[in-house]
Kinemage of the C-alpha trace (Angstrom):
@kinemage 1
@onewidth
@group {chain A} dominant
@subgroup {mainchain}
@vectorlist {calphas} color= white
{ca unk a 1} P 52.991 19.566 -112.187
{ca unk a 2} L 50.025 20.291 -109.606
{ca unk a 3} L 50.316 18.680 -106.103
{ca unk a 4} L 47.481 17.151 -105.109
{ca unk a 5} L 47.779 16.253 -101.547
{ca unk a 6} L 44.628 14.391 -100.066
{ca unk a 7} L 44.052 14.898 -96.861
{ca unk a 8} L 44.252 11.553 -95.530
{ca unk a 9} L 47.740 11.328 -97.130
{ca unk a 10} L 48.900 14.583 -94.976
{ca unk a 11} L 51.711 12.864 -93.339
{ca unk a 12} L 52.475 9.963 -95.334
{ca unk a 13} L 55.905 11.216 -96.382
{ca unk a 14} L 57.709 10.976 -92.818
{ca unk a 15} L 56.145 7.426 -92.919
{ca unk a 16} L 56.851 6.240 -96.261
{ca unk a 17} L 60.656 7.217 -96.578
{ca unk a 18} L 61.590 7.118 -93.245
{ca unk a 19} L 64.421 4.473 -92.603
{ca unk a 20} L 64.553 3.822 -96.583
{ca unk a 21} L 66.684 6.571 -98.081
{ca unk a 22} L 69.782 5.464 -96.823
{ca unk a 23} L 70.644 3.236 -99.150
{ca unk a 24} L 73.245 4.464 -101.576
{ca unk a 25} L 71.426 3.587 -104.629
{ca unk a 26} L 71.276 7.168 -106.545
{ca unk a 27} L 66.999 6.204 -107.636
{ca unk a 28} L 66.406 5.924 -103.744
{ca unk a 29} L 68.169 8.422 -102.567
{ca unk a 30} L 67.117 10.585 -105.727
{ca unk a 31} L 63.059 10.663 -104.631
{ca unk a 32} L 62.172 13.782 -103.318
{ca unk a 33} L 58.032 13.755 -103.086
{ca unk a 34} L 54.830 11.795 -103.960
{ca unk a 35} L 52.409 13.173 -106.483
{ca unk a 36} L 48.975 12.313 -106.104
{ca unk a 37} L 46.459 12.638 -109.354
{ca unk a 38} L 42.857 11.864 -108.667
{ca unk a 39} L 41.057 14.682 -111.674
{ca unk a 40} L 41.825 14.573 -115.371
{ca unk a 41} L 43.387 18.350 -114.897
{ca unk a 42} L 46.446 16.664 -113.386
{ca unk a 43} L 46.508 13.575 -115.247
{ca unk a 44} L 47.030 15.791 -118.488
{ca unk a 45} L 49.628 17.679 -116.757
{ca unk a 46} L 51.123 14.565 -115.745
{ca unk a 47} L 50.815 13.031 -119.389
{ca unk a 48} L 52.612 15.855 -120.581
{ca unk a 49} L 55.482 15.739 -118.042
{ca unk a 50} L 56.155 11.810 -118.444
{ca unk a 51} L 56.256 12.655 -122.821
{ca unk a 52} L 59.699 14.170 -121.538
{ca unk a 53} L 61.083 11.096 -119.334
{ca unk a 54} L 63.313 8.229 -121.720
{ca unk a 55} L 61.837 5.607 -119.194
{ca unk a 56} L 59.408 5.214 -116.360
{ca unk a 57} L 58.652 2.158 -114.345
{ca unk a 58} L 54.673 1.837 -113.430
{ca unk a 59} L 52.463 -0.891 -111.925
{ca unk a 60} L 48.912 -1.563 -111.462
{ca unk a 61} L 46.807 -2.614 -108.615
{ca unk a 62} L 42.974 -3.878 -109.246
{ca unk a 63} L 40.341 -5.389 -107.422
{ca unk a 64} L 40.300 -9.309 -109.390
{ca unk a 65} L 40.636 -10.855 -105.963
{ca unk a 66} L 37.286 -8.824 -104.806
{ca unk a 67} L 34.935 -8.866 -108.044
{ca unk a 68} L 34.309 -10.637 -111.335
{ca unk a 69} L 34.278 -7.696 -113.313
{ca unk a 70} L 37.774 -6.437 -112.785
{ca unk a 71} L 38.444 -2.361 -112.234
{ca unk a 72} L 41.889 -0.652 -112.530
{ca unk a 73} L 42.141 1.010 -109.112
{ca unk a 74} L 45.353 2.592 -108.961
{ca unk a 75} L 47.856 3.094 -111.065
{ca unk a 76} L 51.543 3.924 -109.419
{ca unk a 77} L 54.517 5.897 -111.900
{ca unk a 78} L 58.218 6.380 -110.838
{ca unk a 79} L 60.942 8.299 -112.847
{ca unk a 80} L 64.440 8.977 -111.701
{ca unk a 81} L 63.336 11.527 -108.777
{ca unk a 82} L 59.627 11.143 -108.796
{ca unk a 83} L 56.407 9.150 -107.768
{ca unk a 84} L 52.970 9.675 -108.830
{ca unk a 85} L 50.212 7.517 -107.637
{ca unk a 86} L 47.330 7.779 -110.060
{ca unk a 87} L 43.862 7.175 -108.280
{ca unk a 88} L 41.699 5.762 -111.398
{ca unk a 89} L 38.231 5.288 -109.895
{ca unk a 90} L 38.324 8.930 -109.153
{ca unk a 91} L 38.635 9.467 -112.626
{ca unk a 92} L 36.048 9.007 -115.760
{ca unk a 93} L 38.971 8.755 -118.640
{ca unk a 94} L 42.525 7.826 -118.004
{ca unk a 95} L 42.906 7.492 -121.775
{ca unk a 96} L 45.373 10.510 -122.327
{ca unk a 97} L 48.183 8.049 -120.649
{ca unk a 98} L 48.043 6.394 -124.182
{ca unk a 99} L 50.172 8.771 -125.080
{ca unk a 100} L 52.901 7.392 -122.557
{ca unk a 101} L 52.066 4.020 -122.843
{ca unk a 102} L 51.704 3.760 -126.197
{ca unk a 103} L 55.011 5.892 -127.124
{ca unk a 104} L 57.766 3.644 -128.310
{ca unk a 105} L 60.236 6.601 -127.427
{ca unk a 106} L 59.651 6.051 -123.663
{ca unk a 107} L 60.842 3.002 -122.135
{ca unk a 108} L 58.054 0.943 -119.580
{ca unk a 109} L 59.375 -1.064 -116.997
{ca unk a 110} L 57.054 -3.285 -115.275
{ca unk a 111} L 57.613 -6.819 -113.044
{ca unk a 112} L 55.660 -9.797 -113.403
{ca unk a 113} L 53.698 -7.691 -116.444
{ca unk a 114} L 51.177 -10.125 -117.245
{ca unk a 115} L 48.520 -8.551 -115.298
{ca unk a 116} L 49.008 -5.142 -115.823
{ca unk a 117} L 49.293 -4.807 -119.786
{ca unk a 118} L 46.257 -6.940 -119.831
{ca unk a 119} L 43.955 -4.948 -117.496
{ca unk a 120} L 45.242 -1.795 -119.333
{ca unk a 121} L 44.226 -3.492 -123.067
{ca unk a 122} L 41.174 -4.827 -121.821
{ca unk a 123} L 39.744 -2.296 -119.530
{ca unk a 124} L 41.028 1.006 -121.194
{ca unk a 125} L 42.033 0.116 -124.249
{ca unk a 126} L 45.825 0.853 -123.933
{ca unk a 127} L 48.603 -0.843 -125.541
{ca unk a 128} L 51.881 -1.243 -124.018
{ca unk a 129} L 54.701 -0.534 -126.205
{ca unk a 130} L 58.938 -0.733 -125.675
{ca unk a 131} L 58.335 -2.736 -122.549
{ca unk a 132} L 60.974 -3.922 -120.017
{ca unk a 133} L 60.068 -6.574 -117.817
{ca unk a 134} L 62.644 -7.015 -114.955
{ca unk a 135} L 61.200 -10.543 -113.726
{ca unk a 136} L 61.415 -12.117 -117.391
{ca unk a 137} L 65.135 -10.259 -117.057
{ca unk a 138} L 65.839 -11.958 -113.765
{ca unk a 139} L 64.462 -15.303 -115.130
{ca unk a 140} L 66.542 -14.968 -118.344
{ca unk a 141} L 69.762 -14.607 -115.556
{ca unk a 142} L 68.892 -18.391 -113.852
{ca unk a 143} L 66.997 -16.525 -110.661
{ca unk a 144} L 65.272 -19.251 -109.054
{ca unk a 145} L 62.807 -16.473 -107.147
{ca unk a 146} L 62.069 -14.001 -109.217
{ca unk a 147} L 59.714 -11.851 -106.777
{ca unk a 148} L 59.464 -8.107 -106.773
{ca unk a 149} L 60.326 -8.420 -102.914
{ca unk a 150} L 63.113 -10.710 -103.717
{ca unk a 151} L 64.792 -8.416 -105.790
{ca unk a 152} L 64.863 -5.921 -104.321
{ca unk a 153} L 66.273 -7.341 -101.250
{ca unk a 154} L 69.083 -9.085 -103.181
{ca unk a 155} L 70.030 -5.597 -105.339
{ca unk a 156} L 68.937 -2.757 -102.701
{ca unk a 157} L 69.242 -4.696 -99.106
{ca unk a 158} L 65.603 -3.453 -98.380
{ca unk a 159} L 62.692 -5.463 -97.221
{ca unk a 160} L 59.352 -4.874 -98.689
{ca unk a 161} L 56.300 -5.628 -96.911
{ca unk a 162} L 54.224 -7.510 -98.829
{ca unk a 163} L 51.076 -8.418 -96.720
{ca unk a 164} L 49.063 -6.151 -99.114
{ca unk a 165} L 49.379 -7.994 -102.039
{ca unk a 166} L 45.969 -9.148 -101.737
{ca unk a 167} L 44.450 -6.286 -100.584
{ca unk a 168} L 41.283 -4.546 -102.157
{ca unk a 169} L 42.647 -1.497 -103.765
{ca unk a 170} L 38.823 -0.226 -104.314
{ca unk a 171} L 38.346 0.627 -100.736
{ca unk a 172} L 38.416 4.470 -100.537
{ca unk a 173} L 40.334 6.130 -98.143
{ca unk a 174} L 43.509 3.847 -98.532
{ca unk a 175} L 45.543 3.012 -95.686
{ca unk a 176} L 49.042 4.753 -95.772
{ca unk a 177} L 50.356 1.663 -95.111
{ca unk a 178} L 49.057 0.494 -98.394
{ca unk a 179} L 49.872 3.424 -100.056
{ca unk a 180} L 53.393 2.889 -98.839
{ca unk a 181} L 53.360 -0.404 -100.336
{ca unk a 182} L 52.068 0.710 -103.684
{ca unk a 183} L 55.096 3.411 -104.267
{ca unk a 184} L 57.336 0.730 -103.104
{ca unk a 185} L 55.928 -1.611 -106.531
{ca unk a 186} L 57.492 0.787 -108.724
{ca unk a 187} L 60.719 3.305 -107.180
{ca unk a 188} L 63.147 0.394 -107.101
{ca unk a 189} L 62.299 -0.246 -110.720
{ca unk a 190} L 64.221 1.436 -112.698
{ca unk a 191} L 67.451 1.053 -110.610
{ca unk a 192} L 67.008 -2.945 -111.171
{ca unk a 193} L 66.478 -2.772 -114.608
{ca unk a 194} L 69.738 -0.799 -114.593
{ca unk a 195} L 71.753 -3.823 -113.058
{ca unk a 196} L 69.525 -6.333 -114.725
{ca unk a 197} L 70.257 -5.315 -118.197
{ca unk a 198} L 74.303 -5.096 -117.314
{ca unk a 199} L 74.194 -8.738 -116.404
{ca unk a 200} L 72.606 -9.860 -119.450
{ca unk a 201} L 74.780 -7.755 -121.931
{ca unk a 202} L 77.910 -9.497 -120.127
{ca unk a 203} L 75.924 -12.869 -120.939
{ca unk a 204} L 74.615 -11.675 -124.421
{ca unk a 205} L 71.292 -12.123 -123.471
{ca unk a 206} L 69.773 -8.881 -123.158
{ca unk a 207} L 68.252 -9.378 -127.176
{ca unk a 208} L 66.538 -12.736 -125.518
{ca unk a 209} L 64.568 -10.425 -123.131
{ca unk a 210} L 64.020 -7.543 -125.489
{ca unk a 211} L 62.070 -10.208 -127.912
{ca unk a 212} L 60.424 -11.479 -125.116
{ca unk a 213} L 59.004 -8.233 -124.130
{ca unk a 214} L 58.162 -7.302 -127.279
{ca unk a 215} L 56.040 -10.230 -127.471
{ca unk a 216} L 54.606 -10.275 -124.504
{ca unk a 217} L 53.283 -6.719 -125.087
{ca unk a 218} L 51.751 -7.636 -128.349
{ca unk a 219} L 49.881 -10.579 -127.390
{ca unk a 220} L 46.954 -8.332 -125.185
{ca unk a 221} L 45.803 -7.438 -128.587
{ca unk a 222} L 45.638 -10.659 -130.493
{ca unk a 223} L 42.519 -12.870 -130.831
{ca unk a 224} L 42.741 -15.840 -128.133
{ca unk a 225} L 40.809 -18.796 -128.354
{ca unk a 226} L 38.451 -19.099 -125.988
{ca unk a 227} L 38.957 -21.859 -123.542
{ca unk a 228} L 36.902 -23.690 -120.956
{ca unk a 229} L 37.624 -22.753 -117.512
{ca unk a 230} L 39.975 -25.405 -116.059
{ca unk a 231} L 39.592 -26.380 -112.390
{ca unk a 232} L 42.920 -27.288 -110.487
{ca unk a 233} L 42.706 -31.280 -109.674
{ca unk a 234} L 40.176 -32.373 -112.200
{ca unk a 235} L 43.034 -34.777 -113.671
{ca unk a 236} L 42.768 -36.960 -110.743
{ca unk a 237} L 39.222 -37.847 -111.083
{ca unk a 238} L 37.917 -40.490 -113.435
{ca unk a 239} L 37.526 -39.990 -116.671
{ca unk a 240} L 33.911 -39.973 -116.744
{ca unk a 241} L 33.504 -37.230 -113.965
{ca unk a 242} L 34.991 -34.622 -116.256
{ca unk a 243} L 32.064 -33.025 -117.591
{ca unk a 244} L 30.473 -32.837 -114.313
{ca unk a 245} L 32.957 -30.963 -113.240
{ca unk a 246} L 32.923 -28.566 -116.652
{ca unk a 247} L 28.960 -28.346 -115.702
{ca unk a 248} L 29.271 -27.194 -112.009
{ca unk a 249} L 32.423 -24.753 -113.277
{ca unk a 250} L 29.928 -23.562 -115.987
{ca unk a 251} L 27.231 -22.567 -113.290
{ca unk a 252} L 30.409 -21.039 -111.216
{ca unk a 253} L 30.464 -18.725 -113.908
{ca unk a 254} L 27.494 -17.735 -114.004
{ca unk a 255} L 27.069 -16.484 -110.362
{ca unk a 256} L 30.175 -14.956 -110.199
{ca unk a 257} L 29.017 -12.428 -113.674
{ca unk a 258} L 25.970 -11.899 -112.024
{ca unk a 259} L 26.691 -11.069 -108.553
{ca unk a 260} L 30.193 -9.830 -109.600
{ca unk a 261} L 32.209 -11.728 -107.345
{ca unk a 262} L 35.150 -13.734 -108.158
{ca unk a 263} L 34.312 -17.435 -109.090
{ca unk a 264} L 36.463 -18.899 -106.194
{ca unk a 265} L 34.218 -17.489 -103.603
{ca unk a 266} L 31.242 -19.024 -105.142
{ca unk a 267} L 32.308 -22.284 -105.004
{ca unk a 268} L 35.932 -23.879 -104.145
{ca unk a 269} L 37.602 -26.395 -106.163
{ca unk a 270} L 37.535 -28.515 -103.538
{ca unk a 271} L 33.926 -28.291 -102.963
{ca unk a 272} L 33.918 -28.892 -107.115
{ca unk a 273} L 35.133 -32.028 -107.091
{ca unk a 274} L 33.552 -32.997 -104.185
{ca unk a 275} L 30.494 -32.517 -105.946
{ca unk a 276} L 31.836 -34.466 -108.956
{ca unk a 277} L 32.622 -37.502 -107.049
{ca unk a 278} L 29.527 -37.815 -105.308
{ca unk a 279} L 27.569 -41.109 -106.577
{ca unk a 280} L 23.901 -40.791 -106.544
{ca unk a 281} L 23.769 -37.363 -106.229
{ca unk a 282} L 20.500 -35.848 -105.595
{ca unk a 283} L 19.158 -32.300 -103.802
{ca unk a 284} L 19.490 -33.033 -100.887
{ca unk a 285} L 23.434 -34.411 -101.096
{ca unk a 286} L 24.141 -31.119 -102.749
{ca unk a 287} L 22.719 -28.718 -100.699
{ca unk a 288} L 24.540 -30.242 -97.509
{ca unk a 289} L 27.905 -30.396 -99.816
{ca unk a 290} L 27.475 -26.686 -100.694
{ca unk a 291} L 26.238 -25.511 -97.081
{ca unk a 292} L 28.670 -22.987 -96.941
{ca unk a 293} L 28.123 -21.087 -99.797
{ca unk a 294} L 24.675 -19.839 -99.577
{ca unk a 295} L 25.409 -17.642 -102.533
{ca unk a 296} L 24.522 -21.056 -104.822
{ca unk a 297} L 21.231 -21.859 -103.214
{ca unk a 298} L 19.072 -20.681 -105.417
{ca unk a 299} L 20.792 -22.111 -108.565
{ca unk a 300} L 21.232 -25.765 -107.275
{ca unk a 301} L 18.326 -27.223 -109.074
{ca unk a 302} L 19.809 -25.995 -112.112
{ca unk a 303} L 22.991 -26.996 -111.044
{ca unk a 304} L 22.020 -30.491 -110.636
{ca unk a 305} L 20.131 -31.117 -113.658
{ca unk a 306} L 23.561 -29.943 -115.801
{ca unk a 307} L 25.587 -32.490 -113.755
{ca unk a 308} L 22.697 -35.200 -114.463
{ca unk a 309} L 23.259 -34.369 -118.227
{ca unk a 310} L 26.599 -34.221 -118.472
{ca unk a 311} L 26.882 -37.724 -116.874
{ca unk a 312} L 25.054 -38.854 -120.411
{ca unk a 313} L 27.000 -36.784 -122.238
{ca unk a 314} L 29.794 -38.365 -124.525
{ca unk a 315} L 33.033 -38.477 -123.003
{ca unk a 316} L 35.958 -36.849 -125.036
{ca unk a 317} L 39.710 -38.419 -124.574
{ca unk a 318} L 41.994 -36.257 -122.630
{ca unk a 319} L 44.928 -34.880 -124.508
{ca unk a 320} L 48.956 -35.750 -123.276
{ca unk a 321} L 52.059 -34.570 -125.277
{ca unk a 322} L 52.139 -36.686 -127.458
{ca unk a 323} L 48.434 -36.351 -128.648
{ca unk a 324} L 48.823 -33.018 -128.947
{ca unk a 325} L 47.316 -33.109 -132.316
{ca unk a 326} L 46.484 -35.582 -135.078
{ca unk a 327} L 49.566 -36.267 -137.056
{ca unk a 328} L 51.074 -37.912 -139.801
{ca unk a 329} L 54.197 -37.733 -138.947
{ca unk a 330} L 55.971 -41.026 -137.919
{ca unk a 331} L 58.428 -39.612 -136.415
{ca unk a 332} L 56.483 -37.462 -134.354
{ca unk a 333} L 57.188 -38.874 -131.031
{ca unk a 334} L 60.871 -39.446 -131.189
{ca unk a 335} L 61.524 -36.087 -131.679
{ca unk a 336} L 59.405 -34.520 -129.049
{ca unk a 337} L 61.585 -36.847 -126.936
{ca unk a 338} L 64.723 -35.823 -128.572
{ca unk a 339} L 63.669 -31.726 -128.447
{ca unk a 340} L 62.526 -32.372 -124.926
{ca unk a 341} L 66.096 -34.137 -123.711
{ca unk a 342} L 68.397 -31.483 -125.365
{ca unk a 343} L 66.567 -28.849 -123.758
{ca unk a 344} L 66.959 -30.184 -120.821
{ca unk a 345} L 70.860 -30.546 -121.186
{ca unk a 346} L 70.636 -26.733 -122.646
{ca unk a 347} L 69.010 -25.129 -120.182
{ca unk a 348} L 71.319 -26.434 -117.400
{ca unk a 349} L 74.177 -25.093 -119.212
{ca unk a 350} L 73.105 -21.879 -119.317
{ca unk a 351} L 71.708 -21.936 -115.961
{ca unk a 352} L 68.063 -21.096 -116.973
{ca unk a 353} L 64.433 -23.674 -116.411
{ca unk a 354} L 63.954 -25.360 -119.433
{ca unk a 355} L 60.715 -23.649 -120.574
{ca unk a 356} L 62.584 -20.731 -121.654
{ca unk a 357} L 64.626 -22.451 -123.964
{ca unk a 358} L 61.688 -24.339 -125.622
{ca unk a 359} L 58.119 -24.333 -124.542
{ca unk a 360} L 55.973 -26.618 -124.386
{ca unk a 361} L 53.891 -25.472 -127.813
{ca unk a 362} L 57.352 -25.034 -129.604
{ca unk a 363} L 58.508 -28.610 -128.973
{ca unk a 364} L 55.273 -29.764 -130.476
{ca unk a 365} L 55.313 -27.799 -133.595
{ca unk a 366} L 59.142 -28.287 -134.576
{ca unk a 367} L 58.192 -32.105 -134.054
{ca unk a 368} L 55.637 -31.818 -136.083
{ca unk a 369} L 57.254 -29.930 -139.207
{ca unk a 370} L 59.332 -30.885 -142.180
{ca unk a 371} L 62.641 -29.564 -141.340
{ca unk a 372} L 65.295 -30.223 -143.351
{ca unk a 373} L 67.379 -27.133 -143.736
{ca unk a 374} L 68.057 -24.576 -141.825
{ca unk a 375} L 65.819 -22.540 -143.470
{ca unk a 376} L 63.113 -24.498 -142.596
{ca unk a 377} L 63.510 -23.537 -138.701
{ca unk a 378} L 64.030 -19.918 -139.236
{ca unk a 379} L 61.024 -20.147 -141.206
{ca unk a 380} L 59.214 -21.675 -137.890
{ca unk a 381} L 56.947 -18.794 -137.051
{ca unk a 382} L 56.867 -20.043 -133.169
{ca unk a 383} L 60.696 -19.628 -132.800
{ca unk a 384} L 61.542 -16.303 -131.894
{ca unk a 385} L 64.690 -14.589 -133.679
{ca unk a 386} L 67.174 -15.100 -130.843
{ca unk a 387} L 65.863 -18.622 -130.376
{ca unk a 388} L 66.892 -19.390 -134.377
{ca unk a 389} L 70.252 -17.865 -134.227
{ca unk a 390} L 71.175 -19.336 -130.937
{ca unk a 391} L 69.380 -23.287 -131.346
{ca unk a 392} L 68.799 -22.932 -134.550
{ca unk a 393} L 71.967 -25.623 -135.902
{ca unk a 394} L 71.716 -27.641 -133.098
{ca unk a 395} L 68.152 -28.137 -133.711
{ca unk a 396} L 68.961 -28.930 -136.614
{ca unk a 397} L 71.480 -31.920 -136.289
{ca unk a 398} L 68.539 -33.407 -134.007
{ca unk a 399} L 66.264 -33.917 -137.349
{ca unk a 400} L 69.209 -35.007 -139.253
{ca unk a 401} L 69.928 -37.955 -136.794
């Protein structure tokens, strides 16, 4: 593997590991140097080196807090010994780390993976396969904080600094100290996974997580419905205000793809629903609502003639639970209470939140089904396997009361 040292990162060793490596955890005190790959030359070498490894633990950091159009920035890779911090706008193609990624013979550990598989999928086109999320883990062992920082605190005894979080990762040169905080996203990895995954083989649980994974990594690639931006709050204004809040979201949009700029700093919700609630609303009104975002001035005449139409606009009912869907089912509603009530007694026995028992979608569709066997619930395609053989009976003897 070539070295690349840039020369703002000259001395960031002595700074990154000073004070840490005394903890006796054998990852920790295991790292001997930090590989930096900012040219396609050593990303293939890299590529090649990381086909060898049987796991690595990697992370992501993008700018979605700084633009509308989201951009991988950086992408940060631990094994046992090593870290490599993978600068991706230096770069035209970072495809070759399909061959990692996408490799079911090397094992991916992530945290909180959401973000990351889906800015690989959608921005480069790389699939995530044989992924190991240690938050779902922790989650899956009744953790009631489930941070990175958490974590590692409670497994290593070492505080992370996490003012970064919300940095923006474009800026070029970094700051060590945010360069410190990326490695730190992905060396403890693979030493929590280790203690993770003994906890939930002692509480037969580590086939939960393993499905849950597996699922979680193939849902980047499957078609999603599109859905209608939803702004925080709208639920507590009156009915008919709804689609003027829809409208003024809709223009949001708009802005925030053309000047690339993330929707929240063209307008708040706060300045949404202000907007929404204002009776009689005219140019004038608006413009001294939206004072502080100049950004919109240009669009508020268009903004305001949306609002006036969607105030004529027909109103649509909101959904609940219950109204999930048209049914025909009579006994529809009892058993969404039933399902809901004996995951609730479930899910404190085994010292978990409820939602990972039974969501919220797989309440409604069991409720909603002819069950009347057994096979009739492992034939429920939203059930996952472990779900079936450990809920499946009990289930079960719900329909049959």
């Amino acid at each position: 593997m070539i070295k690349k040292t840039l020369k703002h990162y000259t001395s960031i060793m002595s700074k990154l590991f000073n004070g840490i490596l005394s903890s006796s955890d054998s990852q920790s005190s295991g790292i001997v140097d930090v590989n930096f790959i900012d040219d396609e030359k050593d990303l293939q070498s890299l590529v090649k080196d990381l086909k060898k490894e049987k796991e690595i633990a990697f992370d992501i950091e993008g700018n979605s807090l700084y633009s509308y159009h989201s951009r991988i920035c950086l992408i940060q890779v631990s094994t046992r010994n090593k870290n490599f911090i993978i600068d991706v706008l230096k770069m035209r193609d970072i495809s070759p780390l399909k061959e990692v990624f996408f490799n079911p013979g090397v094992l991916k550990v992530l945290h909180g993976s959401v973000y990351d598989i889906r800015m690989l999928y959608h921005c480069v086109g790389i699939q995530i396969t044989n992924l190991f999320d240690t938050e779902i883990s922790a989650r899956f062992l009744g953790e009631k904080k489930t941070s990175l920082a958490t974590m590692v605190e409670k497994h290593f005894n070492v505080k992370l600094k996490k003012q970064y979080q919300k940095s923006n990762w474009a800026i070029r040169p970094l700051p060590l100290e945010m360069l410190e905080y990326a490695v730190n996203d992905t060396k403890y990895l693979l030493s929590l996974k280790d203690r993770l995954k003994e906890k939930l083989v002692e509480l037969n649980r580590l086939g939960w997580v393993i499905e849950e994974c597996e699922a979680l990594a193939c849902s980047v690639s499957q078609p999603q419905e599109e859905k209608k931006k939803i702004i925080k709050g709208a639920g507590k204004i009156p009915e008919k205000k709804i689609k003027a809040v829809e409208a003024i979201a809709e223009i949001r949009e708009k802005i925030a793809r053309e000047k690339d700029i993330p929707a929240f700093k063209v307008l708040d919700k706060d300045t949404i629903l202000k907007i929404a609630a204002t009776e009689d609303l005219d140019l004038s009104k608006l413009r001294k609502i939206t004072a502080k975002y100049k950004i919109v001035d240009t669009y508020l005449i268009e903004m305001l003639e949306k609002i006036k139409r969607s105030r004529c606009a027909k109103q649509e009912n909101r959904r609940t639970f219950h109204r999930h869907k048209k049914t025909v089912n009579p006994e529809f509603p009892r058993r969404v209470e039933l399902l809901q009530q004996w995951r609730n007694s479930k899910a404190e026995k085994l010292g978990i939140q409820s939602y990972l028992v039974l969501s919220h979608s797989q309440i409604v569709s069991l409720a909603d089904s002819n069950i009347e066997t057994i096979h009739d619930i492992e034939n429920n395609r939203h059930l996952r396997k472990w779900q079936k053989i450990e809920f499946g009976r009990e289930i079960l003897s719900l329909f049959q009361k």
